[in-house]
VOPAGU-2260 file (C-alpha; in pm, 1 decimal, decimal comma):
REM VOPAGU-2260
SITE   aa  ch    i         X         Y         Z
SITE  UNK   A    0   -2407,5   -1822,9   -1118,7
SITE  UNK   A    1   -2435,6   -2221,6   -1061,7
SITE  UNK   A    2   -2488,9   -2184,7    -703,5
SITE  UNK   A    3   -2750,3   -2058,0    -483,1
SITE  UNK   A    4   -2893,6   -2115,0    -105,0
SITE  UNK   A    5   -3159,3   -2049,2     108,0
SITE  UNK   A    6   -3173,9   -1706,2     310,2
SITE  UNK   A    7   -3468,5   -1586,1     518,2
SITE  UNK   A    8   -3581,5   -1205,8     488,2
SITE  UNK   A    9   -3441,1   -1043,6     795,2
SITE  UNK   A   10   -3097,1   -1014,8     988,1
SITE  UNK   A   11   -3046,3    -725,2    1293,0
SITE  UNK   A   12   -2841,4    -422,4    1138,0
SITE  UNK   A   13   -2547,5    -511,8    1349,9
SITE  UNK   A   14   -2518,2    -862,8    1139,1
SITE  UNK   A   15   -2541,9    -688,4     761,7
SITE  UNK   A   16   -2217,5    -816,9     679,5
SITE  UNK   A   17   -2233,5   -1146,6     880,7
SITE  UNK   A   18   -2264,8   -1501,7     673,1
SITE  UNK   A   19   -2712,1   -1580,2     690,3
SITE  UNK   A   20   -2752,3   -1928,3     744,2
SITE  UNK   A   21   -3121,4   -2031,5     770,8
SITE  UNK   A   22   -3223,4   -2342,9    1021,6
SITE  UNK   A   23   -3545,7   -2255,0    1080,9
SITE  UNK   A   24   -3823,7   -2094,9     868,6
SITE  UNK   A   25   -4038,5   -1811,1     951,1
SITE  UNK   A   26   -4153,1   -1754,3    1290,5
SITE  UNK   A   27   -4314,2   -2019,4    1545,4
SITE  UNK   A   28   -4545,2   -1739,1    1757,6
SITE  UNK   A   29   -4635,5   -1508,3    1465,0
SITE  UNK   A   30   -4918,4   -1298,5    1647,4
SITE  UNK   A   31   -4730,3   -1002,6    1711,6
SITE  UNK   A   32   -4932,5    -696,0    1630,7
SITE  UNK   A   33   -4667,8    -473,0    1555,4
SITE  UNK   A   34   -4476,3    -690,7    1317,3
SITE  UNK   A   35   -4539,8    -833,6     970,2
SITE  UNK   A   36   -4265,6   -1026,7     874,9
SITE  UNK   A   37   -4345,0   -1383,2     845,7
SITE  UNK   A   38   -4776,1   -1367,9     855,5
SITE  UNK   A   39   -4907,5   -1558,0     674,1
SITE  UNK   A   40   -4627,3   -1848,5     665,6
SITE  UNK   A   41   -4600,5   -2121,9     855,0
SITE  UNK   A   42   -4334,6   -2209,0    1085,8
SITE  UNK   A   43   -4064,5   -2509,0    1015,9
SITE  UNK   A   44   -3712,6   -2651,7    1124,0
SITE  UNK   A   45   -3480,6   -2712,2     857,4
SITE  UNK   A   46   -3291,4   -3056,2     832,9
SITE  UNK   A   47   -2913,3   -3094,1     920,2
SITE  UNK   A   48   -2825,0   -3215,3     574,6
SITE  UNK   A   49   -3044,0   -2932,0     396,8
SITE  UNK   A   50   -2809,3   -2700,9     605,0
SITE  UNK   A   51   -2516,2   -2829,5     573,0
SITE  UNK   A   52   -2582,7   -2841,3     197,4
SITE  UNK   A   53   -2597,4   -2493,5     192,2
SITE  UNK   A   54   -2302,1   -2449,0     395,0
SITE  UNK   A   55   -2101,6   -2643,5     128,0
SITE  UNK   A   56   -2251,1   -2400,7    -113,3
SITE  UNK   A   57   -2152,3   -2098,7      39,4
SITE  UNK   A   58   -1754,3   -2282,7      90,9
SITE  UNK   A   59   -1814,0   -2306,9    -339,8
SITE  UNK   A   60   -1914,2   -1962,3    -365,2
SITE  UNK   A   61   -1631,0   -1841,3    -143,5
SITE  UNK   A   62   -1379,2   -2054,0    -320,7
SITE  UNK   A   63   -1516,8   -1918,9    -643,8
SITE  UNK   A   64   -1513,8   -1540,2    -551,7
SITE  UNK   A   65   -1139,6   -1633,2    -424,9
SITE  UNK   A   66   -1022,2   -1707,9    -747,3
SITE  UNK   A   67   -1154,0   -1407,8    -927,2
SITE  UNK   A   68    -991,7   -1197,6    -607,1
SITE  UNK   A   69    -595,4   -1386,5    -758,8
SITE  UNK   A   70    -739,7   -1352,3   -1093,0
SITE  UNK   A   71    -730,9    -963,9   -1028,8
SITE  UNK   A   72    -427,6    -924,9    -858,8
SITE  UNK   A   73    -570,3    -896,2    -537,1
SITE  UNK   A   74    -376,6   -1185,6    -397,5
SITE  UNK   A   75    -714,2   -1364,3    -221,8
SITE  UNK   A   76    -859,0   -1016,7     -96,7
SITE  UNK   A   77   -1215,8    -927,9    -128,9
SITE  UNK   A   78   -1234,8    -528,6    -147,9
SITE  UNK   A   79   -1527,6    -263,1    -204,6
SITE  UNK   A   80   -1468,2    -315,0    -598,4
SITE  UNK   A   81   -1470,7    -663,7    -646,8
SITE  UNK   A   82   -1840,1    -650,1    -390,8
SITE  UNK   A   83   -1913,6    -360,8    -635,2
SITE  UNK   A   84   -1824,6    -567,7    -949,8
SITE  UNK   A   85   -2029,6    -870,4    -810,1
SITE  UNK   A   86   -2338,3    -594,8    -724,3
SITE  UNK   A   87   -2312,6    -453,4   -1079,3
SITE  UNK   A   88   -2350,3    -799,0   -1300,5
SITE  UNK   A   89   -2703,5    -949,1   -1171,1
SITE  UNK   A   90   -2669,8   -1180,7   -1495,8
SITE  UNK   A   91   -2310,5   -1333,5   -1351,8
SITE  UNK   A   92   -2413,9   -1313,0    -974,1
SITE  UNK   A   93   -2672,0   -1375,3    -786,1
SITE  UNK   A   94   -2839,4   -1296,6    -418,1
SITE  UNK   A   95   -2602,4   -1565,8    -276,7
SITE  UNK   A   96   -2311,4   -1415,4    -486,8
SITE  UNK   A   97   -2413,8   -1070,1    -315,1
SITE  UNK   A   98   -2463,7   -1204,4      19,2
SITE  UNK   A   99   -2111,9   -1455,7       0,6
SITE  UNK   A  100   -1892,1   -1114,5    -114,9
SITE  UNK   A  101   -2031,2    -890,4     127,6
SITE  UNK   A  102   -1903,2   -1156,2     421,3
SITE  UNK   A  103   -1581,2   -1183,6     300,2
SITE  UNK   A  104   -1530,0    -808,4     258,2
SITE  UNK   A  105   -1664,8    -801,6     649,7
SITE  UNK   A  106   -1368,6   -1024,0     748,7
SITE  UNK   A  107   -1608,7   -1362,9     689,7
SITE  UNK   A  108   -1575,7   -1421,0    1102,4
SITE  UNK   A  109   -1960,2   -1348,7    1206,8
SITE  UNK   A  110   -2213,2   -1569,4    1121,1
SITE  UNK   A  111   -2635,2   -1535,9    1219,2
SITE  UNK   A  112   -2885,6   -1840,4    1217,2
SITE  UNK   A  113   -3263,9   -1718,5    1059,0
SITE  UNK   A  114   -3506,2   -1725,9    1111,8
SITE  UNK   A  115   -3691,7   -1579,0    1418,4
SITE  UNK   A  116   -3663,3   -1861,5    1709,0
SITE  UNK   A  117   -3305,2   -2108,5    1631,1
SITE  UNK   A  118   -3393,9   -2273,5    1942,3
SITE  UNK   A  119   -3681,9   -2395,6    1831,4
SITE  UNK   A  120   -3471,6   -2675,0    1664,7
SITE  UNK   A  121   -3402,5   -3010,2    1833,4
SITE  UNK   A  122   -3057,3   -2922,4    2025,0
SITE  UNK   A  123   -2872,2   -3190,3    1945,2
SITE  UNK   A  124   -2971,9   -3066,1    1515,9
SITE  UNK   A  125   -2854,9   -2752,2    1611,4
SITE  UNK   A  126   -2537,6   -2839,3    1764,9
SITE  UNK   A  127   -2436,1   -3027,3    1463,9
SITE  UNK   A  128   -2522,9   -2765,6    1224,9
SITE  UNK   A  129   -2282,7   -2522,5    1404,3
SITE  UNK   A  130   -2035,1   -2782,9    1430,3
SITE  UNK   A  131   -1992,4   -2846,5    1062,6
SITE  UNK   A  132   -2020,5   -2457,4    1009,4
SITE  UNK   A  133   -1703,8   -2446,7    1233,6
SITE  UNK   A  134   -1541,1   -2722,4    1059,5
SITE  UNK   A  135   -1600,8   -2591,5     698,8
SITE  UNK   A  136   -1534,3   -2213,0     801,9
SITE  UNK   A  137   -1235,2   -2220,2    1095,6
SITE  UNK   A  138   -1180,4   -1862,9    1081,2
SITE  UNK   A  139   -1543,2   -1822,1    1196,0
SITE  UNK   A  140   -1489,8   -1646,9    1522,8
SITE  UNK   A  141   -1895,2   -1551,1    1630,8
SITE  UNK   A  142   -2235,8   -1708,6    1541,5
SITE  UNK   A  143   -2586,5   -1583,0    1646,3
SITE  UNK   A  144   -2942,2   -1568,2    1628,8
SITE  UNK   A  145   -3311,1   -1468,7    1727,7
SITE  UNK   A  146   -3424,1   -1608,7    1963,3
SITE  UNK   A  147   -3761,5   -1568,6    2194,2
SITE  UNK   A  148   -3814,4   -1535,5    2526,7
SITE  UNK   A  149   -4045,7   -1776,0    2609,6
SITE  UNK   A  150   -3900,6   -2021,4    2370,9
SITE  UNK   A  151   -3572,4   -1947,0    2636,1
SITE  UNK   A  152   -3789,6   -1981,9    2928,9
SITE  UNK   A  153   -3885,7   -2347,0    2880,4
SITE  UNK   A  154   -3508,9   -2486,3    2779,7
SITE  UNK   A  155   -3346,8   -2624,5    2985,9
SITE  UNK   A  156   -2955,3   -2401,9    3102,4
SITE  UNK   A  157   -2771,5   -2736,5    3006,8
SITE  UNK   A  158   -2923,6   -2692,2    2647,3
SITE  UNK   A  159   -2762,1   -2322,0    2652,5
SITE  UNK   A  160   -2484,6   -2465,0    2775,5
SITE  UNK   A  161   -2399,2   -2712,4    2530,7
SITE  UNK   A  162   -2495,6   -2444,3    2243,3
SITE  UNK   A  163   -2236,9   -2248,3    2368,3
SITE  UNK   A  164   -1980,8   -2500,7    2406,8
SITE  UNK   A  165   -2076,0   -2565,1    2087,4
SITE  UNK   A  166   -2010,1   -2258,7    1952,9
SITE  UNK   A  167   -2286,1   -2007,0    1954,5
SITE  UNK   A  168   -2238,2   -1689,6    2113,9
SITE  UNK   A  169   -2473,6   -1464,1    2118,1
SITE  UNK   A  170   -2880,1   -1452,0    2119,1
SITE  UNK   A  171   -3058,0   -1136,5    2000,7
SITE  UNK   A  172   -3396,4   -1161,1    2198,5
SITE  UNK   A  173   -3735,1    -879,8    2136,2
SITE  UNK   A  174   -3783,0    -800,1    2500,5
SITE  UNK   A  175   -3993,1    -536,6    2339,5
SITE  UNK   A  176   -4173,8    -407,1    2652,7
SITE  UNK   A  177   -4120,1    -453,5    3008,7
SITE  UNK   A  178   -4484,0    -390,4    3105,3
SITE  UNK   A  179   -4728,7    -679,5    3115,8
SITE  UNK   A  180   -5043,4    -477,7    2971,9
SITE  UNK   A  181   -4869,4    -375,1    2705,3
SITE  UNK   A  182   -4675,3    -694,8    2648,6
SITE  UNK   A  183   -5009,2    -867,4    2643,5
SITE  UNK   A  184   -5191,4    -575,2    2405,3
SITE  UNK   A  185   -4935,7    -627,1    2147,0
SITE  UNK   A  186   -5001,5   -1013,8    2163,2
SITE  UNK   A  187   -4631,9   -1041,1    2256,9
SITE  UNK   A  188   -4674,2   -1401,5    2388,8
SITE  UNK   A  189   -4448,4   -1329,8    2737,0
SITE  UNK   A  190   -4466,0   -1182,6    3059,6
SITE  UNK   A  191   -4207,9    -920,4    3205,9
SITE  UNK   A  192   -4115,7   -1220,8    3429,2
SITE  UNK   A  193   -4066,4   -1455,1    3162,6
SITE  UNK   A  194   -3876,3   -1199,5    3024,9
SITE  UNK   A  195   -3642,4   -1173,6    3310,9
SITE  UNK   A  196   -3628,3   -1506,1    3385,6
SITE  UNK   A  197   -3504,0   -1614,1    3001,5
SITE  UNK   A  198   -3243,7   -1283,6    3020,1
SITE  UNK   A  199   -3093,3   -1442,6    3351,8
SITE  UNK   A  200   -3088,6   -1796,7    3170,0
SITE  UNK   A  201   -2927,9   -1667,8    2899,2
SITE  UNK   A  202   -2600,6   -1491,5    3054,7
SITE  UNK   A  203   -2585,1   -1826,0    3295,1
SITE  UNK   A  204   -2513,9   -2017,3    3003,0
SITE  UNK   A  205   -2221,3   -1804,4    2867,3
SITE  UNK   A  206   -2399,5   -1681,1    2613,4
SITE  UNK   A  207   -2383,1   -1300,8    2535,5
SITE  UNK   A  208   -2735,8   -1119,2    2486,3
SITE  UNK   A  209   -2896,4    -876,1    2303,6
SITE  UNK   A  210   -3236,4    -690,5    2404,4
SITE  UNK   A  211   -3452,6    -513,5    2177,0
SITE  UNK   A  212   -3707,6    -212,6    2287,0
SITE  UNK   A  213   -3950,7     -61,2    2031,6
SITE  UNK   A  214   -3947,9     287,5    2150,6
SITE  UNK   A  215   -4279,4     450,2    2052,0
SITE  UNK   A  216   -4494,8      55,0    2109,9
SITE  UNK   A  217   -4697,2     270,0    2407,5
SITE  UNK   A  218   -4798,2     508,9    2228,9
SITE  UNK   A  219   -4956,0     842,5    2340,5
SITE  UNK   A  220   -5148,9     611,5    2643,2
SITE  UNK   A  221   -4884,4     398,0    2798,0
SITE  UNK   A  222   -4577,4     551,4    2707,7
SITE  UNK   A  223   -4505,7     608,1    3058,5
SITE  UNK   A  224   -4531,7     290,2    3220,1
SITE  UNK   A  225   -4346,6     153,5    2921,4
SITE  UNK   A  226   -4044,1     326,0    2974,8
SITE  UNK   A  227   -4078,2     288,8    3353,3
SITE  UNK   A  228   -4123,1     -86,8    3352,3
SITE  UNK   A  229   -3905,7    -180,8    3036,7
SITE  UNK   A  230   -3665,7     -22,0    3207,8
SITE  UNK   A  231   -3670,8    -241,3    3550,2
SITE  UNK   A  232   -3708,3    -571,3    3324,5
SITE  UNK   A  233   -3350,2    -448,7    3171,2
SITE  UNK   A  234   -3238,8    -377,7    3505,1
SITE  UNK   A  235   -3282,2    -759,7    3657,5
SITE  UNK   A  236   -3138,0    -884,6    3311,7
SITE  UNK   A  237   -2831,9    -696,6    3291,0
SITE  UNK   A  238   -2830,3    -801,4    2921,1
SITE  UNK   A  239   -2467,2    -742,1    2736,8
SITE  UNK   A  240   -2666,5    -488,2    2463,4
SITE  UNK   A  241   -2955,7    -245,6    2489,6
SITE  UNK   A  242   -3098,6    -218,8    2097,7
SITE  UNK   A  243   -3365,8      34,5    2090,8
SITE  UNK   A  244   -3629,7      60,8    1737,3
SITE  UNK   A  245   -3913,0     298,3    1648,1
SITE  UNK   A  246   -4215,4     180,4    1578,4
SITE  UNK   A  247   -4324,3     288,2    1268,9
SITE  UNK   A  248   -4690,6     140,2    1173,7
SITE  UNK   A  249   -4762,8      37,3     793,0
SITE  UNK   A  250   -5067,4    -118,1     679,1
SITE  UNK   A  251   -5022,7    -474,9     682,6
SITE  UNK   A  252   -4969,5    -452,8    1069,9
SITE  UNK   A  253   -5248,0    -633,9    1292,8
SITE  UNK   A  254   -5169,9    -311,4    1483,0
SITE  UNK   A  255   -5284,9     -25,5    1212,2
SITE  UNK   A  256   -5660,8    -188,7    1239,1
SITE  UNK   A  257   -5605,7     -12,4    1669,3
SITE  UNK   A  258   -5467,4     275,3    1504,8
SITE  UNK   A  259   -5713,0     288,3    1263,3
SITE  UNK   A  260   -5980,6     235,5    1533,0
SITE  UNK   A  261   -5805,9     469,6    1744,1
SITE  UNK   A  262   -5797,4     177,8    1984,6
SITE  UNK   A  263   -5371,8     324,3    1989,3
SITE  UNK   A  264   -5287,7     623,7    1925,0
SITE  UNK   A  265   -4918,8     673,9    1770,4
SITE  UNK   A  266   -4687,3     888,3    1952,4
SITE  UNK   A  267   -4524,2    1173,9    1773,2
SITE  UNK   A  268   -4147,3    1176,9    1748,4
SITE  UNK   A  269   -4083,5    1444,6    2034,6
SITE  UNK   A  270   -4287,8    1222,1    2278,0
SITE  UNK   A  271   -4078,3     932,8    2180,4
SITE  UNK   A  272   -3828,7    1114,6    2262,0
SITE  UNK   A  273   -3902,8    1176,7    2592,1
SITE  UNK   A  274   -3954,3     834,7    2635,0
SITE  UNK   A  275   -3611,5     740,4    2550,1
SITE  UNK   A  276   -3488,4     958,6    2805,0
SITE  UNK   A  277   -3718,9     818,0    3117,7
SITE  UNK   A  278   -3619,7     465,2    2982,4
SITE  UNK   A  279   -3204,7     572,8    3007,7
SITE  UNK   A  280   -3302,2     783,4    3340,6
SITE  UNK   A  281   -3440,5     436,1    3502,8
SITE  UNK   A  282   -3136,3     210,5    3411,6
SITE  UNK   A  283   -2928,0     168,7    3741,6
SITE  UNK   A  284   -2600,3     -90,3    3825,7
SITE  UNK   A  285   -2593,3    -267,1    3512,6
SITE  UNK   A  286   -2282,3    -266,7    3236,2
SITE  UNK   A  287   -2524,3    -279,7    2974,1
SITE  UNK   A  288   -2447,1    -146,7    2605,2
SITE  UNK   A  289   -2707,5     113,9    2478,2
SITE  UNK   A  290   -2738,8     110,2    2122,9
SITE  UNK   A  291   -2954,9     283,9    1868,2
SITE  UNK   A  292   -2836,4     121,9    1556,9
SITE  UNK   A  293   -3154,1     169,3    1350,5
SITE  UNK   A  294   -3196,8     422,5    1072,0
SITE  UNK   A  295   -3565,4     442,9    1237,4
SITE  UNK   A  296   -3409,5     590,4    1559,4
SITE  UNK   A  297   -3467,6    1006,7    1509,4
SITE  UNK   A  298   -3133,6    1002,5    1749,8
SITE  UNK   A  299   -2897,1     737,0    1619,6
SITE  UNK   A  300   -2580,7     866,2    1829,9
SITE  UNK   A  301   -2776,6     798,1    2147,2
SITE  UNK   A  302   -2537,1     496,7    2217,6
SITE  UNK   A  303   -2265,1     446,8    2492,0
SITE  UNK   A  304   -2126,6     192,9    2745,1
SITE  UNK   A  305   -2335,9     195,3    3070,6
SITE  UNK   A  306   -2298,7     362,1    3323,5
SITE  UNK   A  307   -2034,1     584,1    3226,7
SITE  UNK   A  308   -2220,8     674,3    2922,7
SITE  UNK   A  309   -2554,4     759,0    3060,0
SITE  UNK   A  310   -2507,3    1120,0    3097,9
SITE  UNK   A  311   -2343,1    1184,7    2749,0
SITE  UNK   A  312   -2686,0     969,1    2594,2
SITE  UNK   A  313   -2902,6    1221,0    2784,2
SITE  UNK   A  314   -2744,1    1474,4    2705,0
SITE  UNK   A  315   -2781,4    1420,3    2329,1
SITE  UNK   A  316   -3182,8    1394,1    2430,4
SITE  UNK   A  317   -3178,8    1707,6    2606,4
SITE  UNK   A  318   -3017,4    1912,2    2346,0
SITE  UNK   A  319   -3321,6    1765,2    2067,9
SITE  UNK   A  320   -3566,1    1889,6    2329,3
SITE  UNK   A  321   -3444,6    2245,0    2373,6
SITE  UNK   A  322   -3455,2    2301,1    1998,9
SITE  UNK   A  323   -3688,0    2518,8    1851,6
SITE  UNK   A  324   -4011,6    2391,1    1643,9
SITE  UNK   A  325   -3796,4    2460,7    1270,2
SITE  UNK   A  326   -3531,5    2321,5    1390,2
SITE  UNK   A  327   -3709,2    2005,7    1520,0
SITE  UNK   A  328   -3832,7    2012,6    1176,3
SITE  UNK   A  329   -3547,8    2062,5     961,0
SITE  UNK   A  330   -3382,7    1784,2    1192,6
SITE  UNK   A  331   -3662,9    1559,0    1147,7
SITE  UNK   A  332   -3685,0    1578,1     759,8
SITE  UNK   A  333   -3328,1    1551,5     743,7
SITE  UNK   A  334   -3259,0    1277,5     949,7
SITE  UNK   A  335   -3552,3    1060,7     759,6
SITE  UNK   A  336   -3430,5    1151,3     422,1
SITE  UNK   A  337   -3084,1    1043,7     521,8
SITE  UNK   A  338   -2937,4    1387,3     519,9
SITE  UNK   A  339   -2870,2    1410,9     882,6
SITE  UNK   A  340   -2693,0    1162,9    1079,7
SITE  UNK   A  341   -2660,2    1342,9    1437,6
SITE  UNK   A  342   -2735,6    1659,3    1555,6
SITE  UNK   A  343   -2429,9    1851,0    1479,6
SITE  UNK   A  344   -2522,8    1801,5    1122,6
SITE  UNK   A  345   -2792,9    2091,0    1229,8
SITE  UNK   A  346   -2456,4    2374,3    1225,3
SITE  UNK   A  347   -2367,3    2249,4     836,9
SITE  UNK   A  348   -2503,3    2577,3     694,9
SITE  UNK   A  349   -2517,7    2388,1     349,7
SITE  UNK   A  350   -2701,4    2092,7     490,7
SITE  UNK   A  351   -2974,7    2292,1     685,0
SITE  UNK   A  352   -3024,8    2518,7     387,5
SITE  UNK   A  353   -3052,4    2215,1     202,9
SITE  UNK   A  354   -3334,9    2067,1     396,3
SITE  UNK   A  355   -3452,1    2399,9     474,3
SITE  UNK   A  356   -3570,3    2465,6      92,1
SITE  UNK   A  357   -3710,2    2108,8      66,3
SITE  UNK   A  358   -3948,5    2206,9     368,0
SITE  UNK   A  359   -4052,4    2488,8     180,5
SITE  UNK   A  360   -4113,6    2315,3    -125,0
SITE  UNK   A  361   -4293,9    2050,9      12,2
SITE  UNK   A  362   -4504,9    2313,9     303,9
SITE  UNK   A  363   -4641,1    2491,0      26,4
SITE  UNK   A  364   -4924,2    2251,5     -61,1
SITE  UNK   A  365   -4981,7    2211,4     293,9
SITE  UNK   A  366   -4809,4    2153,4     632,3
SITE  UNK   A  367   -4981,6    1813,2     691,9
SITE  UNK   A  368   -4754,8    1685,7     333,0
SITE  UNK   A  369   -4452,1    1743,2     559,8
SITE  UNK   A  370   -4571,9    1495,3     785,0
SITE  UNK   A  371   -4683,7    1246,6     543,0
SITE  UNK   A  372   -4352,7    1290,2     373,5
SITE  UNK   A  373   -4159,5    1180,2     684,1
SITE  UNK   A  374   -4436,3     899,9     756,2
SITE  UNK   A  375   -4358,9     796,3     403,7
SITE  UNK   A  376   -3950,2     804,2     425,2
SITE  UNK   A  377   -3932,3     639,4     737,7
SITE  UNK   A  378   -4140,2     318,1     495,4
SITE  UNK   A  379   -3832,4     286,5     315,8
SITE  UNK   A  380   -3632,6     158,0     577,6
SITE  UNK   A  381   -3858,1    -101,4     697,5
């Protein structure tokens, strides 16, 4: 365990077995009210050399977890035992051990920039850093990172450009909402024009793009314009992915001081639902990718290539909908205790029965614990 590097707290789900490379810390807006990552901290660029140091770390650390691979037989290969093995023996390996095996078991191609904005970063820093990442690491075939939208909206296309050239290929930007009230409620920092604007910048320059939605971030009041809006914003854009989250609300939120002034007032999971559906019924001419890769997402299989896909995603709404109350409820327990993964899981007698007796167990003190016991599975994830 001689070597170690820096790594910032957060990575989409789609990266979990990408290479984290941090260039910038924490986050340079910060206000958010739905998010709590990085409050309190203050925002910074990294140097070149302090990356590129930790680059050269994580080439050591490969190397390193190499040899053990030949010293095992395994001829170089990194498989789920040796990442087990390395899991298993804190006192040999450490976090950047961990983080080092689980890339090369994923193939060691994808790499993601933290923390929240890259672009922040002079370009000309940035370009370099990426450079000497594909130097050290040829096999690297994709590199991304956050990004924001209005960070996107002042640079210049030529700076895309040349960060492409360079070798970046994909930003994952929070588009969040589409609708300016609630854009500017949340203390998102961005217009629905900026938004569009930055999307169209971004595919200009080559780059692919990812769009995030917080299902739910209306709640009960302006769910509908939410959906409605969000989902002309995505329309203009045309972005390559669609990456829908729930919002769940915990206490260190600026938002849970509205909730708890009932200044917003959560939606429940059917009514997010519903939303989903409007926002997929008000997508039109774009090749989009819909995605709900988020354990927060009640219907995780929602996903499919647009527009071909668009009736087999509502579909998989529809059929939620029409089920009755217990079997919202057994679906809803299940799915947040990790039991359930799509709705067909709903005809495995075994599994239903399953869930069935743990609603029982826990409705007998009183049907407001089964609620708080979902509210308090779905903190786990976050």
């Amino acid at each position: 365990m001689r070597y170690t590097f820096e790594q910032g707290p957060i990575r989409p789900p789609n990266e979990a077995y990408s290479l984290l490379i941090r260039v910038a810390r924490n986050c340079p807006w910060n206000r958010c009210a739905f998010c709590r990552t990085y409050k309190g901290e203050r925002f910074s660029t990294r140097s070149v050399d302090e990356v590129k140091e930790d680059i050269k770390t994580v080439r050591e650390i490969s190397q390193e977890i190499k040899a053990i691979s030949w010293n095992e037989g395994l001829a170089g290969e990194i498989d789920a035992s040796m990442v087990q093995t390395i899991f298993d023996r804190p006192d040999l390996y450490n976090e950047a051990y961990r983080r080092v095996a689980l890339w090369l078991y994923g193939g060691g191609k994808h790499v993601f920039l933290q923390d929240a904005d890259s672009l922040r970063m002079r370009a000309d820093d940035l370009t370099a850093i990426i450079a000497f990442l594909k130097d050290t690491f040829p096999d690297v075939q994709r590199i991304t990172t956050y990004a924001r939208s209005k960070t996107v909206y002042k640079t210049a296309l030529e700076k895309l450009e040349a960060l492409h050239e360079a070798g970046l290929s994909r930003l994952h930007i929070g588009l969040e909402s589409g609708y300016d009230r609630l854009l500017a409620f949340m203390k998102k920092g961005v217009t629905a024009r900026e938004h569009i604007e930055a999307g169209k910048k971004v595919k200009a320059s080559g780059l692919e793009l990812s769009e995030y939605v917080i299902l739910g971030l209306g709640g009960k009041g302006m769910w509908k314009p939410h959906a409605i809006k969000t989902a002309k914003v995505l329309n203009q854009i045309a972005p390559h992915f669609i990456r829908v989250r729930t919002l769940k609300v915990l206490r260190d939120m600026p938002l849970y001081g509205k909730v708890e002034a009932n200044e917003f007032v959560l939606s429940s999971d059917d009514e997010i639902i519903r939303e989903e559906g409007l926002l997929i019924d008000g997508l039109h001419g774009i090749k989009s990718y819909f995605t709900s890769d988020h354990i927060l997402n009640l219907l995780e299989e929602v996903e499919g290539q647009l527009p071909g896909d668009k009736h087999k995603m509502r579909g998989i709404i529809d059929r939620y909908l029409i089920l009755s109350e217990e079997e919202k409820l057994n679906y809803r327990l299940g799915r947040r205790a990790g039991i359930y993964r799509k709705l067909d899981d709903l005809n495995n007698p075994m599994l239903f029965q399953r869930v069935q007796d743990t609603l029982k167990r826990i409705g007998a003190a009183s049907p407001q614990k089964v609620e708080e016991t979902i509210a308090d599975l779905m903190e786990r994830y976050i």
